[in-house]
ZAMAR-968233 format. One record per residue (C-alpha): residue in one letter; residue number from 1; x, y, z. Coordinates in nm, 3 decimals, m for minus. Layout:
! residues N
@filo = A; lokol = NUM; u = X; v = Y; w = Z
...
! end
This chain:
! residues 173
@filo = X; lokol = 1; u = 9.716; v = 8.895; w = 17.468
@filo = X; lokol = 2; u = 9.638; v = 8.599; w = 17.259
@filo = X; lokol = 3; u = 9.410; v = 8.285; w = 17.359
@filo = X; lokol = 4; u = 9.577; v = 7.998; w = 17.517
@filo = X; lokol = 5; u = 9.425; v = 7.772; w = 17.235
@filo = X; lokol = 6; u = 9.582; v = 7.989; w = 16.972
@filo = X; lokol = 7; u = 9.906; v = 7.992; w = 17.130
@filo = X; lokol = 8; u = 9.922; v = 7.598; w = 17.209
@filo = X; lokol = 9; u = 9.840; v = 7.522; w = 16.837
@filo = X; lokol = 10; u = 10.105; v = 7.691; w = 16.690
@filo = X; lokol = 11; u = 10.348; v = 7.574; w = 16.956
@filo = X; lokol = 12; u = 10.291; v = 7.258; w = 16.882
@filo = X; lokol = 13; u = 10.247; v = 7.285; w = 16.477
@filo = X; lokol = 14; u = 10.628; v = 7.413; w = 16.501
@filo = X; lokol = 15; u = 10.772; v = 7.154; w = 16.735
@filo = X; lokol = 16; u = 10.625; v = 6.880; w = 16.484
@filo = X; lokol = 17; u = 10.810; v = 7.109; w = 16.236
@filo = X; lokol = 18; u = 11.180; v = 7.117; w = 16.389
@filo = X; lokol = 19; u = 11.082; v = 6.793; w = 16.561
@filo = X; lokol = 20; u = 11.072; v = 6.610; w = 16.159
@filo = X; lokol = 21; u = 11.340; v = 6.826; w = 16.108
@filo = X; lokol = 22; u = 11.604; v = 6.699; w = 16.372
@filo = X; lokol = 23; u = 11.480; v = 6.295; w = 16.308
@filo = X; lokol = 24; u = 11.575; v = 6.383; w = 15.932
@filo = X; lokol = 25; u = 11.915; v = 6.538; w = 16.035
@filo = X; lokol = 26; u = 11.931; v = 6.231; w = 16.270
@filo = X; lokol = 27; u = 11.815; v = 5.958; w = 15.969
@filo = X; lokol = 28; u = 12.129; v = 6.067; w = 15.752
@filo = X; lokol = 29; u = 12.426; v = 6.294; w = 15.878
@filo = X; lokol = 30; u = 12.574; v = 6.233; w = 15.581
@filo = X; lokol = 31; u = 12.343; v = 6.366; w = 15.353
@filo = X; lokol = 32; u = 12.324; v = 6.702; w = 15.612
@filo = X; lokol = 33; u = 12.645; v = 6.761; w = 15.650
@filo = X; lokol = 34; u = 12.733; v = 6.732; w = 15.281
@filo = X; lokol = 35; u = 12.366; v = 6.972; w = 15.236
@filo = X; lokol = 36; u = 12.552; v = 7.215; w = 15.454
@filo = X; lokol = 37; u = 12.899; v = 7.212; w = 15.392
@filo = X; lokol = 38; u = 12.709; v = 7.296; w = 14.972
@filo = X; lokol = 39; u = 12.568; v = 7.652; w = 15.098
@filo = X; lokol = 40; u = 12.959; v = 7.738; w = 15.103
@filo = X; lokol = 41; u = 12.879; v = 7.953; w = 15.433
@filo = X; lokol = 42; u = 13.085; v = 7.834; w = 15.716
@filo = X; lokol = 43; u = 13.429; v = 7.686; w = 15.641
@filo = X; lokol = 44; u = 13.469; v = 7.299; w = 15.599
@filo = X; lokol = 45; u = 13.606; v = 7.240; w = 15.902
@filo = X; lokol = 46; u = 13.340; v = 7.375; w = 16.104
@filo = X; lokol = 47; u = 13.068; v = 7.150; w = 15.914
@filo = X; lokol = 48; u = 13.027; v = 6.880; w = 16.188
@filo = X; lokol = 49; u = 13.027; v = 7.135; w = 16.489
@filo = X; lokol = 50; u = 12.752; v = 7.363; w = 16.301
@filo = X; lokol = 51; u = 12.543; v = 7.072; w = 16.202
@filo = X; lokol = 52; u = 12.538; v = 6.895; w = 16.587
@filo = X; lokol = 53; u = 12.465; v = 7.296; w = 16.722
@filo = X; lokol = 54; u = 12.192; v = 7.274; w = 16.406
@filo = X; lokol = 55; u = 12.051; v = 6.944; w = 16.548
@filo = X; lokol = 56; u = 12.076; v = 7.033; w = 16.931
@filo = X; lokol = 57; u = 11.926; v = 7.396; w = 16.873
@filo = X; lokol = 58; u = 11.596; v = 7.293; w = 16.695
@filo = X; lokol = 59; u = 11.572; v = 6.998; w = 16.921
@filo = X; lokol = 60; u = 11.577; v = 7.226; w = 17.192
@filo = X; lokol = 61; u = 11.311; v = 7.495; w = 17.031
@filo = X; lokol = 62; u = 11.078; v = 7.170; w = 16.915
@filo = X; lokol = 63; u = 11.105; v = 7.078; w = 17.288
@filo = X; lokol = 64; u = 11.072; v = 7.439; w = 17.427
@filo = X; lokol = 65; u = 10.755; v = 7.519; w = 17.230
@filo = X; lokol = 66; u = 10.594; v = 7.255; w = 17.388
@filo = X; lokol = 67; u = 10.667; v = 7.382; w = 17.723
@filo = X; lokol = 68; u = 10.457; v = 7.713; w = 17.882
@filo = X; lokol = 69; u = 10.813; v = 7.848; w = 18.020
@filo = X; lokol = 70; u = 10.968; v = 7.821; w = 17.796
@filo = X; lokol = 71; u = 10.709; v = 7.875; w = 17.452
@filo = X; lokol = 72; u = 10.825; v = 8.270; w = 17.415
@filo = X; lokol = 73; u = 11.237; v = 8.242; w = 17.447
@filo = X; lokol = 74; u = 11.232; v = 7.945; w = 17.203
@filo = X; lokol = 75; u = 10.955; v = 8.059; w = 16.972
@filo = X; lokol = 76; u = 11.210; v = 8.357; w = 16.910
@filo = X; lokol = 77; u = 11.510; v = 8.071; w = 16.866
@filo = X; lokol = 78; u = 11.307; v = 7.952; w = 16.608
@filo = X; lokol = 79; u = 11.240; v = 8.223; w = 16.434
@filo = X; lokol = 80; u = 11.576; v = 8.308; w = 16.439
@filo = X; lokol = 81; u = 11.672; v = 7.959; w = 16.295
@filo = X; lokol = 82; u = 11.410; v = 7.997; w = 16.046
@filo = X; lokol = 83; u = 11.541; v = 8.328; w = 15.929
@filo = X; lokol = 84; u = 11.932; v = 8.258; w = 15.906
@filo = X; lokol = 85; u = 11.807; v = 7.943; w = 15.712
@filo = X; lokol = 86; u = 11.655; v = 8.152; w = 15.466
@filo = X; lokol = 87; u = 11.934; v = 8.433; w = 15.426
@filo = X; lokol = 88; u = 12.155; v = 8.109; w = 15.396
@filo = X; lokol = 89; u = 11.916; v = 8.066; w = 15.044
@filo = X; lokol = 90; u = 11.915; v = 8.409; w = 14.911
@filo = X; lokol = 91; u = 12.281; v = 8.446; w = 15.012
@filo = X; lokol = 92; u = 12.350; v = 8.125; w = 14.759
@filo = X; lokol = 93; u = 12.016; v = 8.253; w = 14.505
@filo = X; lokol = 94; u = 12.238; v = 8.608; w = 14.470
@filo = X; lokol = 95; u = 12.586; v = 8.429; w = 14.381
@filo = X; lokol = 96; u = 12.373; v = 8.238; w = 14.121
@filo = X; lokol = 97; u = 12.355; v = 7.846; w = 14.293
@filo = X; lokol = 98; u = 12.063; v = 7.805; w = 14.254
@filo = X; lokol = 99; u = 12.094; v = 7.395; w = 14.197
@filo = X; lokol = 100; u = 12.188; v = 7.311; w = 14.552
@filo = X; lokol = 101; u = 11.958; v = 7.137; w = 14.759
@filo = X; lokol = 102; u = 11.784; v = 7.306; w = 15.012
@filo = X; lokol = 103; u = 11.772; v = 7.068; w = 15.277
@filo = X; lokol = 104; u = 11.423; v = 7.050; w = 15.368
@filo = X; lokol = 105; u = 11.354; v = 6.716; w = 15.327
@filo = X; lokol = 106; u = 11.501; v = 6.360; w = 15.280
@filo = X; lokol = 107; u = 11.452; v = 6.408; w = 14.868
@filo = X; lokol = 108; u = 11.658; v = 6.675; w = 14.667
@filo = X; lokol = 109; u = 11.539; v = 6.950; w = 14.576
@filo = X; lokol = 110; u = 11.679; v = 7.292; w = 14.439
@filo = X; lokol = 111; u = 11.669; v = 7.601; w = 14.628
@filo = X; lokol = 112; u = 11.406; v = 7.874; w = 14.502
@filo = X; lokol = 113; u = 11.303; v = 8.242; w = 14.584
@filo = X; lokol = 114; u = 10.972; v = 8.090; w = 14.717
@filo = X; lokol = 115; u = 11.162; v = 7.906; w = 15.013
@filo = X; lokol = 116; u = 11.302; v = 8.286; w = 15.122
@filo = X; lokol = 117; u = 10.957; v = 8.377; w = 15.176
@filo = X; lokol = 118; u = 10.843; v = 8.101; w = 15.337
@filo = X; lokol = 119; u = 11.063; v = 8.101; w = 15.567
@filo = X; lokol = 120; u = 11.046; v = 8.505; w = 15.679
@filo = X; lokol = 121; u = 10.646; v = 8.375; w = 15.681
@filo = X; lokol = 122; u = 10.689; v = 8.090; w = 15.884
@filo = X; lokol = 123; u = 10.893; v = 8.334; w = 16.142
@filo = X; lokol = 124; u = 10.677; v = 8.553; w = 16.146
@filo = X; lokol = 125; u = 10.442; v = 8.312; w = 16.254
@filo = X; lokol = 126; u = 10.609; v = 8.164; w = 16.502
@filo = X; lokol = 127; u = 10.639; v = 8.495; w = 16.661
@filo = X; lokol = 128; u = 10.255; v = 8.409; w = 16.757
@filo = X; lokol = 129; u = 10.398; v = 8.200; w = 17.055
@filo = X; lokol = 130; u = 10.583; v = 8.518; w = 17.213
@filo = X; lokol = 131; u = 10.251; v = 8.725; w = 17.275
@filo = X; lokol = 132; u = 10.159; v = 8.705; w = 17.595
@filo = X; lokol = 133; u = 9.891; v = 8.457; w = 17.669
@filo = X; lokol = 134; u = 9.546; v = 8.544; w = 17.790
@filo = X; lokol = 135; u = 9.435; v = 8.315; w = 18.110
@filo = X; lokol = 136; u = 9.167; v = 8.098; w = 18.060
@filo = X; lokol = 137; u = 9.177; v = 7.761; w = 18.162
@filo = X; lokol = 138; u = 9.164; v = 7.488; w = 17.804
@filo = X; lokol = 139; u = 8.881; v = 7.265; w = 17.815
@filo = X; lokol = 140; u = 8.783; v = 6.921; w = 17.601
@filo = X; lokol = 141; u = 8.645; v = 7.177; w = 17.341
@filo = X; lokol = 142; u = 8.998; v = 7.363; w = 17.284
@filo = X; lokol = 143; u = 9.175; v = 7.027; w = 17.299
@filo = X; lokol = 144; u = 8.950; v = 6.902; w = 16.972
@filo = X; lokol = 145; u = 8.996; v = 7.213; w = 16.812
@filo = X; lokol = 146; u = 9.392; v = 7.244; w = 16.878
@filo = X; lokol = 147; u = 9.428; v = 6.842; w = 16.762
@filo = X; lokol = 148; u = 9.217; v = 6.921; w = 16.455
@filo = X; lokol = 149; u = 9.396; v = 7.277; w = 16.365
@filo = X; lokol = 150; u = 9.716; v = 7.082; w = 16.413
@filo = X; lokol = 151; u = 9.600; v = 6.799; w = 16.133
@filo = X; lokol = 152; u = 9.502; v = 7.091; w = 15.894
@filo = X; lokol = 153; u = 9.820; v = 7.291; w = 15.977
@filo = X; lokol = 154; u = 10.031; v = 6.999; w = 15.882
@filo = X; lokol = 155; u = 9.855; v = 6.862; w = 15.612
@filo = X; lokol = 156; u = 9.845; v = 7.269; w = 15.453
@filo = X; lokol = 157; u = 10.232; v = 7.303; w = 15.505
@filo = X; lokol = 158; u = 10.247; v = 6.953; w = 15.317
@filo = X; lokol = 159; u = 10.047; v = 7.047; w = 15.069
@filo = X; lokol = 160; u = 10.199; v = 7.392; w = 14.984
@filo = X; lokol = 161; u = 10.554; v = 7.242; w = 15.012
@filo = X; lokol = 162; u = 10.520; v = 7.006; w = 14.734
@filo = X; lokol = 163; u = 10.247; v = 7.270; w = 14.517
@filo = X; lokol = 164; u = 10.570; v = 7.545; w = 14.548
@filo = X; lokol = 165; u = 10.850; v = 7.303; w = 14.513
@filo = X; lokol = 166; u = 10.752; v = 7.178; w = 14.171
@filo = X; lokol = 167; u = 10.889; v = 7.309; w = 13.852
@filo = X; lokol = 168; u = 10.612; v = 7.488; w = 13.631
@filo = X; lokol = 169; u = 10.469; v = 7.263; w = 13.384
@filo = X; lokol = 170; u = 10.644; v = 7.472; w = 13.099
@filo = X; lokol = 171; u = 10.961; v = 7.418; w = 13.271
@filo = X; lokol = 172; u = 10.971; v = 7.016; w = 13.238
@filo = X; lokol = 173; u = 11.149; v = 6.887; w = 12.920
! end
């Protein structure tokens, strides 16, 4: 059993997570669909049907986390998603493409053996939302702590993203 305010915190760190996600699949198809037809997985003409069941399945997991009933079933979705996402990278690291962009944001940026591992961490973090919760009922002190964890939680995933996602300083010409 895990405590509600545990639960609840990374619920809702995750649905701001494929909740950014879908508004920046939403803010420019164009650059998705061209990010995904690049990973060479899924034949072209199955691009725009993959990337609306992309769009409609992490709305539906940023939605579902929120939600008591439905926190377990969709904290597994999204580890799921998380997980094909980041066999989708190693897939392209092992045939050597390593310049595509990953898709993680609204800037390019290259795919890397870092983003593998985040993402098998992130899922198995998410996973946190399937134990079963512990009942206790949440009070004004659990909803401070939850709406401060969530600032750190976001501003730490910010902060790591762009600290991992730069090129070494000996790497720069």
């Amino acid at each position: 059993m895990i405590d509600p305010t545990v639960s609840l915190l990374v619920a809702l760190a995750f649905a701001a997570l494929f909740g950014s996600a879908v508004v920046m699949k939403l803010r420019a198809p164009a650059i998705f669909a061209a990010t995904l037809a690049d990973y060479r997985l899924i034949p072209r003409v199955f691009v725009t049907a993959t990337g609306a069941l992309v769009i409609a399945l992490e709305g539906a997991v940023a939605l579902g986390l929120v939600l008591p009933a439905t926190r377990a079933t969709c904290a597994v979705m999204g580890a799921g998603l998380l997980l094909v996402y980041g066999a989708g990278i190693a897939i392209n690291l092992i045939r050597g493409r390593r310049e595509i962009d990953c898709g993680c944001s609204l800037r390019r940026r290259p795919i890397g053996r870092w983003m593998v591992v985040r993402n098998a961490s992130l899922a198995a973090a998410l996973l946190v939302c399937a134990v079963p919760i512990a009942e206790r009922a949440l009070g004004i002190t659990d909803a401070v702590t939850i709406c401060a964890g969530l600032l750190v939680l976001i501003l730490l995933y910010a902060a790591l993203d762009l600290l991992l996602g730069r090129k070494p300083a000996w790497e720069h010409p």
